[in-house]
C-alpha positions as CSV (number, residue, x, y, z in Angstrom):
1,X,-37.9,17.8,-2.1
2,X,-37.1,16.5,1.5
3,X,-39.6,17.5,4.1
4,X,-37.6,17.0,7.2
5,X,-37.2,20.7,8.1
6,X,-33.9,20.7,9.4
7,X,-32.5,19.5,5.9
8,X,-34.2,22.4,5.1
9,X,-32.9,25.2,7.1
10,X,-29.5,23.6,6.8
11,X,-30.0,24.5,3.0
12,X,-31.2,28.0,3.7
13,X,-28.3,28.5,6.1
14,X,-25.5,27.6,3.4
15,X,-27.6,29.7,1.0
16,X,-28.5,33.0,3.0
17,X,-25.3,34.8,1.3
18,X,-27.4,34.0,-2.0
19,X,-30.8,34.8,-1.7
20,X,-33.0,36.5,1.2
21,X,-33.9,33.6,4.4
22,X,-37.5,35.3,3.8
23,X,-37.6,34.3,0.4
24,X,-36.2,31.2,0.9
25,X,-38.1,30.5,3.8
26,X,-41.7,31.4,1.7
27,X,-40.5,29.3,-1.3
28,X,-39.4,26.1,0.8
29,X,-42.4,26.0,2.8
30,X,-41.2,26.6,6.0
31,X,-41.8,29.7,8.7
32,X,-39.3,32.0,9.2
33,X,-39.5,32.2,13.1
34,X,-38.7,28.2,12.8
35,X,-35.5,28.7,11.1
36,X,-34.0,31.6,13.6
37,X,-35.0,29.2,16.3
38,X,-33.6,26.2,14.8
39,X,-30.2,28.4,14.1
40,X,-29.9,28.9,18.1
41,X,-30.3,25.1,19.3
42,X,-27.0,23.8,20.4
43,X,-25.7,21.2,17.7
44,X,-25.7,17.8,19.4
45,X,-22.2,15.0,19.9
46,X,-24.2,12.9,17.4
47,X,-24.1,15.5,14.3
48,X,-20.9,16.9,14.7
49,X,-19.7,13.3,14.7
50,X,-21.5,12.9,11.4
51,X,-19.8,16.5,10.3
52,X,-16.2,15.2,10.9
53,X,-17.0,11.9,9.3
54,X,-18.4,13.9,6.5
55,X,-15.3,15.9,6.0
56,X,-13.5,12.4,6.2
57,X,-15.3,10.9,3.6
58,X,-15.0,13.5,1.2
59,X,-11.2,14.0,1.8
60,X,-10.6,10.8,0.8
61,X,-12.6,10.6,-1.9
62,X,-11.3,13.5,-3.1
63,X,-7.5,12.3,-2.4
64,X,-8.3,9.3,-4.6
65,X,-9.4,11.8,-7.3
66,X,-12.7,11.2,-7.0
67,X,-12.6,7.0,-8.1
68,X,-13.4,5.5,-4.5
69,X,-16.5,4.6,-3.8
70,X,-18.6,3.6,-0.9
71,X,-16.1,0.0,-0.4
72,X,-13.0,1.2,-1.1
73,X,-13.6,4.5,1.6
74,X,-15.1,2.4,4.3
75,X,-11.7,0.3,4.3
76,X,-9.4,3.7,4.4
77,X,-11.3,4.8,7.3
78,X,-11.3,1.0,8.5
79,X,-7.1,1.6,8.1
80,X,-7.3,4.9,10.4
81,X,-9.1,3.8,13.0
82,X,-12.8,4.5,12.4
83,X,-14.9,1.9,12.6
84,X,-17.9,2.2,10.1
85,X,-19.9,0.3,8.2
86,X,-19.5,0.3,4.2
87,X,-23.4,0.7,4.7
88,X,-23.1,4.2,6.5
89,X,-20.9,5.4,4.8
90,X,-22.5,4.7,1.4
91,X,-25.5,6.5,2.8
92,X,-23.8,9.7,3.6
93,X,-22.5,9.9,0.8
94,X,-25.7,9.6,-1.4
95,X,-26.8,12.4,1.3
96,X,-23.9,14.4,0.3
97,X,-24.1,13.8,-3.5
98,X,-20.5,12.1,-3.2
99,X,-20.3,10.3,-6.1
100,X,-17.6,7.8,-7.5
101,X,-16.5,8.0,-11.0
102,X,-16.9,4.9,-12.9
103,X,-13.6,3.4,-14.4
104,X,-14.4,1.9,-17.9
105,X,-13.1,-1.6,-18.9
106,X,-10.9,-1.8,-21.8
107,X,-12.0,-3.3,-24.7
108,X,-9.7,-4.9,-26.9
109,X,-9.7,-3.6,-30.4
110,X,-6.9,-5.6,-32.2
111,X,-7.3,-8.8,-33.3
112,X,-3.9,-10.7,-33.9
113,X,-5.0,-13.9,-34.4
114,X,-5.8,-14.0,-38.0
115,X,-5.0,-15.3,-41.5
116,X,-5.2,-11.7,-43.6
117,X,-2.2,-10.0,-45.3
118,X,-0.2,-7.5,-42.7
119,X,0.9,-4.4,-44.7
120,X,4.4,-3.5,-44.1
121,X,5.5,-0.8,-42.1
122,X,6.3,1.9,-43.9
123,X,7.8,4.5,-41.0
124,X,10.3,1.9,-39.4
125,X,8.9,3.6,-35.9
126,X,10.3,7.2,-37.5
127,X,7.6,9.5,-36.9
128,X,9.4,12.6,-38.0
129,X,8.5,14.1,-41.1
130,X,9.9,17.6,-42.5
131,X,6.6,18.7,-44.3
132,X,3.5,18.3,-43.9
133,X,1.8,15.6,-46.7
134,X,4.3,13.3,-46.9
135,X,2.9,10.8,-44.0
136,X,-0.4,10.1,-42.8
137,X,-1.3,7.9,-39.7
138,X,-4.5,5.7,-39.0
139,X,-5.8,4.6,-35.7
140,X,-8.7,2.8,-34.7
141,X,-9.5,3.3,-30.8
142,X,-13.1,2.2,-28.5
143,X,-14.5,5.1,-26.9
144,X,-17.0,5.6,-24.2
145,X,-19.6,8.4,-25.7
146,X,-23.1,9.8,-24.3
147,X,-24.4,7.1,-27.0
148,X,-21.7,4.4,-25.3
149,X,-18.9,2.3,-26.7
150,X,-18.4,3.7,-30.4
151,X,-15.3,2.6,-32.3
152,X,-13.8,6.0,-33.6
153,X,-11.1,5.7,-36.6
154,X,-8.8,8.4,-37.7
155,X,-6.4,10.2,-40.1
156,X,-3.8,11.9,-39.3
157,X,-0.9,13.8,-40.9
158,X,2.2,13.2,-39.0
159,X,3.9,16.5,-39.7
160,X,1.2,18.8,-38.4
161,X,-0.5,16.3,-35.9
162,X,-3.5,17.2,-37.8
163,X,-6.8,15.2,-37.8
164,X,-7.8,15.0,-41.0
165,X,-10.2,12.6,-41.8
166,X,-12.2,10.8,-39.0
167,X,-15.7,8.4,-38.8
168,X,-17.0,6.7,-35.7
169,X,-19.3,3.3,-35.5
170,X,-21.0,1.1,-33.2
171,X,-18.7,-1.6,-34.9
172,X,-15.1,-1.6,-36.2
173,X,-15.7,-2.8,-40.7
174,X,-13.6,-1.2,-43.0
175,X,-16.6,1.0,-44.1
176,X,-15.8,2.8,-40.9
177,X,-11.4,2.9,-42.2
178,X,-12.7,4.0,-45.4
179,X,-14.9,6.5,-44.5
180,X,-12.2,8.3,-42.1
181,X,-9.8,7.6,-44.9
182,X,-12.2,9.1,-47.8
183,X,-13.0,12.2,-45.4
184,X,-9.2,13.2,-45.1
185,X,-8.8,12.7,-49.0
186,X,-11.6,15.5,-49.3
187,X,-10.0,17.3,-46.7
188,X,-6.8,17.7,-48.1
189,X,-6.3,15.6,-51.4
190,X,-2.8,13.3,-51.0
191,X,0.2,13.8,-53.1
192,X,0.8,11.0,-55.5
193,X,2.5,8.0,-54.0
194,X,1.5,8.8,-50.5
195,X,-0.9,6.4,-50.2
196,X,0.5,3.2,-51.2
């Protein structure tokens, strides 16, 4: 926890509609006459400069739907006038727990360039069907998990946009298309002729 007391009674003061300032003031370690004093000291040119740069920041990192980071928020404000360093402004907002999200690359997943048979297509592009078990879809698509990029295959009936069979893998084989394939079977066994 920071020490700086003023972090400190800042916390306690966007807090007190929560909990007790006594309590608060006992837990975090600091005295409760320090905090009513600190509350009455004017608020000096130098943090409510920070403040409105604050509230800058984060409404432009929130117009950008929360993707900018530190780089791409310095040169916004750079673009309205205010001169700041990417430095600074990366700092407040670590201090503000402003975080970017992190776009994940695309990974390829098709390989074109090969010598193997290409099964026809079936469909013709005509993904309507009238009943449900007379067409099933298979994907393959790269995923960003908890556990990182996993390759997740799937089965799916076209008539009831069901999942029906599915199996992930930290590498596309066809283990991981027969697996999804052999879980929808279980699922819900095919009509004859369906799979060809």
């Amino acid at each position: 926890m920071c020490k700086r007391p003023e972090v400190i009674y800042s916390f306690i003061k966007q807090h007190q509609h929560e909990f007790r300032v006594a309590k608060m003031c006992q837990v975090l370690g600091v005295s409760k006459s320090g905090y009513y004093e600190w509350l009455k000291r004017p608020v000096s040119n130098q943090k409510k400069a920070k403040a409105k740069l604050v509230a800058k920041i984060r409404r432009i990192h929130l117009q950008s739907r929360g993707i900018y980071g530190s780089p791409k928020i310095t040169k916004v404000l750079d673009s309205e006038g205010i001169k700041v360093s990417q430095k600074t402004v990366s700092k407040i907002m670590k201090e503000n727990n402003i975080k970017s999200k992190t776009v994940k690359k695309y990974k390829a997943t098709t390989n074109s360039n090969h010598q193997l048979p290409v099964s026809p297509n079936l469909l013709n592009q005509n993904f309507r069907v009238d009943a449900p078990g007379k067409a099933w879809v298979a994907d393959i698509t790269y995923i960003w998990t908890s556990q990182g990029w996993l390759y997740l295959a799937t089965v799916m009936d076209l008539y009831s946009r069901r999942i029906l069979g599915w199996a992930m893998d930290k590498r596309m084989t066809k283990e991981l298309v027969i697996s999804a394939l052999q879980r929808a079977i279980d699922r819900q066994p095919p009509k004859e002729g369906l799979i060809h």
